[in-house]
Wavefront OBJ file of the C-alpha trace (Angstrom):
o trace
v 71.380 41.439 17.491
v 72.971 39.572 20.458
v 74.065 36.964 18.412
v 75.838 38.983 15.925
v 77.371 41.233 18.856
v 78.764 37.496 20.111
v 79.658 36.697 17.008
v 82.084 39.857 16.853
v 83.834 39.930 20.070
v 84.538 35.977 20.077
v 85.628 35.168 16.485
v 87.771 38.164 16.126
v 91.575 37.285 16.380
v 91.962 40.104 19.432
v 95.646 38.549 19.725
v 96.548 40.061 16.561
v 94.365 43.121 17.437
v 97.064 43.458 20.197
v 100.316 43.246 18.418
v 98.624 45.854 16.210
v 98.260 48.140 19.171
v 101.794 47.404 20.431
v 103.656 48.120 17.945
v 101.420 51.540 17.400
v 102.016 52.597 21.110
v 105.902 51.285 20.297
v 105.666 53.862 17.485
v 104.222 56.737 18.862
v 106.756 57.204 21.609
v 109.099 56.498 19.438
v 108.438 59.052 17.666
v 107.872 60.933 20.360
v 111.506 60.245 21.072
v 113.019 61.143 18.091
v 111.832 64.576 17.282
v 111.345 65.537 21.058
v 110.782 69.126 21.095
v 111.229 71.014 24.737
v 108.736 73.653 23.810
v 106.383 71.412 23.352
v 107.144 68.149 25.545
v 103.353 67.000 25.549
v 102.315 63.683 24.042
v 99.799 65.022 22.598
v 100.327 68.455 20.727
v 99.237 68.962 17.655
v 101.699 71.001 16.503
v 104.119 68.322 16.950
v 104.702 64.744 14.489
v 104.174 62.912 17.666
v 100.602 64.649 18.523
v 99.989 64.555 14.728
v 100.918 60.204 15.460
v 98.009 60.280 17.907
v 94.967 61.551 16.239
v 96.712 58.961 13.074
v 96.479 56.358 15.519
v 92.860 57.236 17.161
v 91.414 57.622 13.498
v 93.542 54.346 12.145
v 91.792 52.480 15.190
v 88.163 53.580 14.715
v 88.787 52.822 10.791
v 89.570 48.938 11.733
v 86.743 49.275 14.146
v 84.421 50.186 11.026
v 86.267 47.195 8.896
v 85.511 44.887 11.675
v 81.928 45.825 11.759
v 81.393 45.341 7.875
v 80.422 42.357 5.728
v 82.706 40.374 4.546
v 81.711 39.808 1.183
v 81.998 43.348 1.031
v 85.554 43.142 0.505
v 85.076 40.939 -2.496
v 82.480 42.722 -4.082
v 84.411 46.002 -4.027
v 87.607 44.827 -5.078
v 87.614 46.012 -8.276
v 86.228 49.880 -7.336
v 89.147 50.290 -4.640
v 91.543 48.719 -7.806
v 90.517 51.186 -10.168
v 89.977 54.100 -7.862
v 93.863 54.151 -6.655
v 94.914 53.759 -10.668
v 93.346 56.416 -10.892
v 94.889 58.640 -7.767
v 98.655 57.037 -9.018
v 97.513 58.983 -12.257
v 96.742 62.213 -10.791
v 99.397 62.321 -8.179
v 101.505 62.715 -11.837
v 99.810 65.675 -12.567
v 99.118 67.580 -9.536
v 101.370 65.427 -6.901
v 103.821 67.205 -4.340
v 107.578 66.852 -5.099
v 109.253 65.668 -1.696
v 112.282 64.034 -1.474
v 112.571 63.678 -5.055
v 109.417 61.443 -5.448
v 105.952 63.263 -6.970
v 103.932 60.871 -5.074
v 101.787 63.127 -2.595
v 98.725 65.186 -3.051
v 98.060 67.809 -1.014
v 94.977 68.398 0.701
v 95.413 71.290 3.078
v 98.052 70.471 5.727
v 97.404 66.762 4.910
v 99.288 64.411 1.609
v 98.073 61.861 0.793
v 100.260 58.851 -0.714
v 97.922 56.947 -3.077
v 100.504 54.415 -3.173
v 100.279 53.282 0.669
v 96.783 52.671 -0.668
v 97.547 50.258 -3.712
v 98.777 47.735 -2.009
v 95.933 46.490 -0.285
v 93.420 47.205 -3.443
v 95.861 45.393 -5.468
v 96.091 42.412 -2.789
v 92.259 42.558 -3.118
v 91.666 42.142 -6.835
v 94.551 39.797 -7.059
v 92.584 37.766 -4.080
v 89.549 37.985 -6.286
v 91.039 37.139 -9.562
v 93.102 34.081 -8.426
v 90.137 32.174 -6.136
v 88.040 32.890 -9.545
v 86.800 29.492 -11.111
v 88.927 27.537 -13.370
v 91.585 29.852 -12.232
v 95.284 28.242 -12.664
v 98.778 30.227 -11.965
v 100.134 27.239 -13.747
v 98.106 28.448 -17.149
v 99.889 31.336 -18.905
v 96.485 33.478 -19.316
v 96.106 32.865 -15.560
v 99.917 33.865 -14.767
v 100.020 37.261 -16.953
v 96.587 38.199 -15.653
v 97.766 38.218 -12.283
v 101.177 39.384 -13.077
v 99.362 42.709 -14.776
v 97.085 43.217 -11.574
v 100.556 43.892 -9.736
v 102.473 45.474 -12.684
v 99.980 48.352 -13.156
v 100.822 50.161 -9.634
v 104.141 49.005 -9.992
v 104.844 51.062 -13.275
v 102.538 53.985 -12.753
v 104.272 54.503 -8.651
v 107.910 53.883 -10.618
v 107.002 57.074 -13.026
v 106.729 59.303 -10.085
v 109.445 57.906 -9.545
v 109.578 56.335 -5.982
v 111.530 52.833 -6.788
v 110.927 51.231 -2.627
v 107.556 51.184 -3.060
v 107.635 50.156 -6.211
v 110.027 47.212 -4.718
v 107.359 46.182 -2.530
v 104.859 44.995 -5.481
v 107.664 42.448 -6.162
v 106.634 40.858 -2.581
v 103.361 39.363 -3.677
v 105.295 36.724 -5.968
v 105.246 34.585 -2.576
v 101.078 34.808 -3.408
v 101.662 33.427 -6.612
v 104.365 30.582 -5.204
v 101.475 29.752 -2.375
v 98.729 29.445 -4.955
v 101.505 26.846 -7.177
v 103.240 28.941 -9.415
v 106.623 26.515 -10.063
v 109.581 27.458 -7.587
v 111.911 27.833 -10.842
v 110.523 31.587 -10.750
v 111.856 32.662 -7.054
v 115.090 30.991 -8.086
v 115.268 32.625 -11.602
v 114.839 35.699 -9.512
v 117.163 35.031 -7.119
v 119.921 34.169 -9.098
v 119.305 37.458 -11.112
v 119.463 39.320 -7.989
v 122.900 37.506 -7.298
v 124.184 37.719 -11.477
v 123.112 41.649 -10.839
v 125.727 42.279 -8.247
v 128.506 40.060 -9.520
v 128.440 41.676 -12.249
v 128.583 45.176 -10.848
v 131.784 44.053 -7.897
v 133.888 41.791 -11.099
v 134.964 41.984 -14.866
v 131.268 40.950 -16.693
v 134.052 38.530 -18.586
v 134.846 36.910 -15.707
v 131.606 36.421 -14.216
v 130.691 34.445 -17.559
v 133.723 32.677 -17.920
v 132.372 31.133 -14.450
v 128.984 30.298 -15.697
v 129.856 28.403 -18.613
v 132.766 26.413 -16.837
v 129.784 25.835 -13.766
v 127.176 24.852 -17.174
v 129.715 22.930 -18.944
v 130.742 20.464 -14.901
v 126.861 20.006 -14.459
v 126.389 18.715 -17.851
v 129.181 15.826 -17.584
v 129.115 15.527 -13.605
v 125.712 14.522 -13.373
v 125.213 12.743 -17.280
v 121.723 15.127 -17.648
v 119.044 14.178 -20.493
v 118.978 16.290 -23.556
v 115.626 17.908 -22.715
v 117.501 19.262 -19.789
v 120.897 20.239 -21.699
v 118.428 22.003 -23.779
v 117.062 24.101 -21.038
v 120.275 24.404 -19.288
v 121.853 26.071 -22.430
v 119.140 28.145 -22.901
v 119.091 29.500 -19.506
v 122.816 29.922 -19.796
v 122.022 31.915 -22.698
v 119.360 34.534 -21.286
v 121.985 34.692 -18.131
v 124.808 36.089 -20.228
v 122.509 38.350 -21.989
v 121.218 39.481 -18.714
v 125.095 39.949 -17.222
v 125.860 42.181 -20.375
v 122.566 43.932 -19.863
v 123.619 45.013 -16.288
v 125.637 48.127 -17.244
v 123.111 49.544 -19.236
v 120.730 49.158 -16.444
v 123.035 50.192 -13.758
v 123.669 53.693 -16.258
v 120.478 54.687 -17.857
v 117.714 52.853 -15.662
v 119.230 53.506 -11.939
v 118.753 57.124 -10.604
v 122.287 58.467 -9.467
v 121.161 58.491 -5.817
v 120.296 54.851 -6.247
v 123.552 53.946 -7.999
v 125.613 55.937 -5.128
v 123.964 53.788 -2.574
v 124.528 50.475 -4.308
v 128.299 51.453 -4.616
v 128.666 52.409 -1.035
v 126.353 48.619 0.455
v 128.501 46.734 -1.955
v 131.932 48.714 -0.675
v 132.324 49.946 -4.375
v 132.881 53.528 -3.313
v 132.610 54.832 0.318
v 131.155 58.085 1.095
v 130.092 58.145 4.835
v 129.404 62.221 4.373
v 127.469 62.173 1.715
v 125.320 59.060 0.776
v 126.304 56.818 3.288
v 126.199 59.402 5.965
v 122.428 58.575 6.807
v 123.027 54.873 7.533
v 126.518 55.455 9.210
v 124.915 57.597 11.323
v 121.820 54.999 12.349
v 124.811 51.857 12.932
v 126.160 54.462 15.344
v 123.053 55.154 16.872
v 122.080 51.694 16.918
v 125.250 50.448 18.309
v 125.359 53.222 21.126
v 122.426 51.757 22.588
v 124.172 48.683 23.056
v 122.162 46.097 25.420
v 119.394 48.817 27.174
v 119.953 51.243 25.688
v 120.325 54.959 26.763
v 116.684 55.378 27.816
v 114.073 56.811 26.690
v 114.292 60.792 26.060
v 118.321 59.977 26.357
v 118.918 59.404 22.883
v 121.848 61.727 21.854
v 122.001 60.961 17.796
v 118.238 60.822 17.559
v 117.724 64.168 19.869
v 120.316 66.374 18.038
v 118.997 65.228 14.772
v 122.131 63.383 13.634
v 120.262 60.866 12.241
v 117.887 62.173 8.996
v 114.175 61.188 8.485
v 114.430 59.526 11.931
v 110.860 59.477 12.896
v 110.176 57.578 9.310
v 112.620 55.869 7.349
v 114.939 55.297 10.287
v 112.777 54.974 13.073
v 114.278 52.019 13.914
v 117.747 53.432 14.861
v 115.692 55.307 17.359
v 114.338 51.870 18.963
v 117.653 50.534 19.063
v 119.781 53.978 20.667
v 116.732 54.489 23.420
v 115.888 51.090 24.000
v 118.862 48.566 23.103
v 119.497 45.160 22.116
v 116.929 44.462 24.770
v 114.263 46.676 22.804
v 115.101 45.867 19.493
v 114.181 41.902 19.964
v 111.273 42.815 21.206
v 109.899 44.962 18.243
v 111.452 42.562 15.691
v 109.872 39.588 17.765
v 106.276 41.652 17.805
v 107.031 41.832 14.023
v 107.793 37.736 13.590
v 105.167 36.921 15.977
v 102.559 39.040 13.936
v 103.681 37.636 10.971
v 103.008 34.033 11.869
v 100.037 34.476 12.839
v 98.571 36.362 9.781
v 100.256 33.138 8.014
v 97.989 31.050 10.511
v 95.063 33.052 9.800
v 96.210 32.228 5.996
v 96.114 29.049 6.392
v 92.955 28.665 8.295
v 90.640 30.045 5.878
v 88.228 27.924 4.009
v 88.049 30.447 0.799
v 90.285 30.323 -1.372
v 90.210 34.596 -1.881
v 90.758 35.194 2.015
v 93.773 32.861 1.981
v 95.123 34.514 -1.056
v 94.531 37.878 0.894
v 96.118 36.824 3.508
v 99.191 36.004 2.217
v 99.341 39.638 0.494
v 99.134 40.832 3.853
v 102.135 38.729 4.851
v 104.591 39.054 1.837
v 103.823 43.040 1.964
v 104.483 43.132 5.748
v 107.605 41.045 5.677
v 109.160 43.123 2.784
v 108.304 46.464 4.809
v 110.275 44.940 7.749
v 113.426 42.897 6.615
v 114.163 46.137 3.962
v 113.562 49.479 6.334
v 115.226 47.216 9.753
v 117.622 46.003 6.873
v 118.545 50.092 5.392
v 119.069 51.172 9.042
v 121.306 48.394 10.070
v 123.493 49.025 6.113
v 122.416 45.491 5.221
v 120.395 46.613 1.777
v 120.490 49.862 -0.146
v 118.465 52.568 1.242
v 115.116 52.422 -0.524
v 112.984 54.493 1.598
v 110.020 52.594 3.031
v 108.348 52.597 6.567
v 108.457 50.620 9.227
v 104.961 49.303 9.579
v 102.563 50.812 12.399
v 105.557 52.356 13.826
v 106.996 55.253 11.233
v 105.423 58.575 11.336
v 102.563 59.077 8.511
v 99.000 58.579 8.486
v 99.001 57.592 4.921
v 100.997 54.635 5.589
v 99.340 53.503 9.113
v 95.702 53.860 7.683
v 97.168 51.478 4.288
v 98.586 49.457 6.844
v 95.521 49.097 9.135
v 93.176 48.684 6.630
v 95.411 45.603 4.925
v 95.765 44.341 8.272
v 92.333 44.800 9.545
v 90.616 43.351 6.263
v 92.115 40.018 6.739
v 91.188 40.168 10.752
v 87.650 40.608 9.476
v 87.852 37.949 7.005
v 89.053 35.439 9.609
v 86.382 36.079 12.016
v 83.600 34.880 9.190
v 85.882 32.019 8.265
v 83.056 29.420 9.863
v 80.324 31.095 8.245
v 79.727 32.205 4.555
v 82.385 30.853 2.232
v 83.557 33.605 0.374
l 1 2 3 4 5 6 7 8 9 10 11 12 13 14 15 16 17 18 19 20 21 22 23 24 25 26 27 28 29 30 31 32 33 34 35 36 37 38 39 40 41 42 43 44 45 46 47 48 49 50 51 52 53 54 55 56 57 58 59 60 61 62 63 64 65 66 67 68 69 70 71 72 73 74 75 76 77 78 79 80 81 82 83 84 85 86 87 88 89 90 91 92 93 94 95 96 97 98 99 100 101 102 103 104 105 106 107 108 109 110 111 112 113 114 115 116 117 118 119 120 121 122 123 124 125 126 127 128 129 130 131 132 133 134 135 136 137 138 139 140 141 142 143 144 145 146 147 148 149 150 151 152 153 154 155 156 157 158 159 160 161 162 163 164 165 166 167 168 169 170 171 172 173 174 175 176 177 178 179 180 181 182 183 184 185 186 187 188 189 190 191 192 193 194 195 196 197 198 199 200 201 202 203 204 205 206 207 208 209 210 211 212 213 214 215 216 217 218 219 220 221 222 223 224 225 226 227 228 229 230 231 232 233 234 235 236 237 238 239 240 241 242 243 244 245 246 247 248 249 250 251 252 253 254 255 256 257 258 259 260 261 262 263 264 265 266 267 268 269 270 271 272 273 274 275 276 277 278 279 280 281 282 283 284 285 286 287 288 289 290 291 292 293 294 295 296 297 298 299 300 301 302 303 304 305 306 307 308 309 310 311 312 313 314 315 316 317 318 319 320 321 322 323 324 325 326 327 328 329 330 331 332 333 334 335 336 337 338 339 340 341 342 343 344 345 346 347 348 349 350 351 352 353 354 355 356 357 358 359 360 361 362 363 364 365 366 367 368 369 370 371 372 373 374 375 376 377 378 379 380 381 382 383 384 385 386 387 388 389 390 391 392 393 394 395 396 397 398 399 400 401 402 403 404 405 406 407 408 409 410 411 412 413 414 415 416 417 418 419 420 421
């Protein structure tokens, strides 16, 4: 018993326990700050989203606790039960979900909702862990590579049909797990490059963006004398590109929601509407920028306070850090974020199985996506997607998905000198 009660408090990484509390306290006055009620000024008042915050927190704390004291080969073993159980809650959220915001992705229970897709991305992390350190397991092999590409698409299309396209976006992430465990760089480029092809082809003539791409085919072929194999491919690829480019209007038309579509048009300076869809992220540069290098203080916060600023204490919590807290506080909650990140890459790294390093580099690619695109929306850098800010936007759907991902990986690092998983 004393062994095992040594073996808990000394192998656990209680650094990253920190940061986890950090940026949860960061949060919770944040919140705090952005809805601030004088009726009820209290902390903690449950009638409030900032008392609401604190019993998240409390219960999000004792549920790492509980992770912390499990086996680890727990995790492993019941990979494929939490897998299947959120398919199954993305599949009833369809039939009896709530309707906010335009997405039927909550079920109600009482004064709670629950967002069953918080909750697939750790279960999918999981089973994709488990599949990939499976014997004989390749992501070179093409059985290998669609197998694991399904274990992601499933959420993906059944949280796209509710239809909530962010979190659907943050699926996409885990291709950095399948680069780690050797899947051939061409694929993040491919994907890049369609990513760049996409809005080209949305800011010029589709004409001229292919006139460019056969003239840039046609130099490479003669510039650098290139084997036939590779004139082969080249063509080919220029081929699927122009298909794609001509593709891009009937995606942009019949795919793209018209919300979605506005707030392309108004990143890319297509159309500008600052009040009507660009009035929420005009509104968080100006709170941002008001801050300026303190900020106002907390409590001080004039865009945040009178509300100027919509969904501040989720989406665009953020603007809130940067109007009550500056330049100053800003670094220091992106910084939390970075230095978080590297270490969950050390703890990555570390591991001596191969299904807690694949793990923990779901925790990583999910994390980092969370915080480049909702820091990104609320600074007009990327379209507005609608995502949280992990451990620091109001919800206890997304803090306990967050905690658990987080918390799993802790507990898998402590064991890392013991059982190989």
């Amino acid at each position: 018993m004393n062994n095992n009660r040594r073996s808990f408090f000394f192998n656990v990484d209680w650094v990253t326990v920190l940061i986890y509390l950090a940026l949860c306290t960061i949060g919770w006055f944040n919140i705090h700050a952005a809805v601030f009620d004088d009726t009820h000024p209290e902390l903690i008042d449950l009638e409030t989203q900032y008392g609401k915050q604190f019993i998240f927190i409390i219960s999000a704390v004792i549920l790492g606790g509980v992770i912390l004291l499990l086996d680890s080969r727990f995790f492993i073993s019941i990979a494929p039960v939490f897998y299947v159980v959120t398919v199954l809650l993305l599949m009833v959220v369809l039939v009896v979900g709530r309707n906010v915001g335009g997405n039927q992705a909550w079920i109600p229970l009482g004064s709670f909702k629950l967002q069953p897709s918080e909750f697939a991305k750790f279960s999918t992390c999981l089973l994709l862990a488990r599949y990939l350190s499976g014997i004989n397991i390749r992501i070179t092999e093409l059985k290998s590579f669609f197998i694991s590409a399904g274990i992601i698409a499933l959420p993906m299309l059944l949280i796209m049909l509710q239809p909530d396209t962010g979190s659907t976006l943050v699926f996409c992430s885990l291709i950095f797990v399948l680069y780690r465990e050797g899947l051939s760089p061409y694929f993040l480029i491919i994907a890049g490059l369609a990513i760049v092809l996409f809005i080209c082809s949305l800011l010029f003539n589709q004409l001229y963006v292919v006139g460019i791409l056969v003239a840039l085919t046609v130099a490479a072929i003669f510039l650098f004398r290139l084997k036939r194999e590779t004139v082969v491919g080249l063509l080919g690829g220029l081929v699927l590109a122009i298909g794609f480019i001509f593709s891009v209007n009937f995606i942009y038309k019949n795919v793209l929601q018209s919300h979605q579509k506005s707030r392309i048009d108004e990143l890319l300076g297509i159309s500008s509407d600052i009040k009507g869809v660009g009035y929420n992220v005009n509104q968080s540069k100006i709170a941002i920028g008001s801050g300026k290098l303190w900020g106002k203080g907390y409590l001080n916060g004039t865009q945040t306070k009178y509300s100027f600023v919509p969904e501040q204490s989720t989406d665009f919590i953020f603007c809130t850090v940067g109007e009550e807290w500056g330049f100053a506080g800003s670094v220091v909650v992106i910084g939390l974020f970075m230095f978080l990140l590297l270490r969950i890459i050390m703890m990555a790294e570390r591991q001596r199985s191969p299904f807690s390093r694949v793990y923990g580099y779901g925790v990583a690619s999910i994390i980092f996506f969370h915080v480049v695109i909702n820091i990104g929306m609320t600074i007009g850098v990327v379209p507005v997607i609608g995502i949280p800010l992990p451990f620091i936007s109001y919800g206890g759907s997304s803090l306990w998905s967050f905690t658990i991902l987080l918390f799993i990986l802790i507990k898998l690092d402590s064991n890392r000198l013991g059982h190989v998983l």
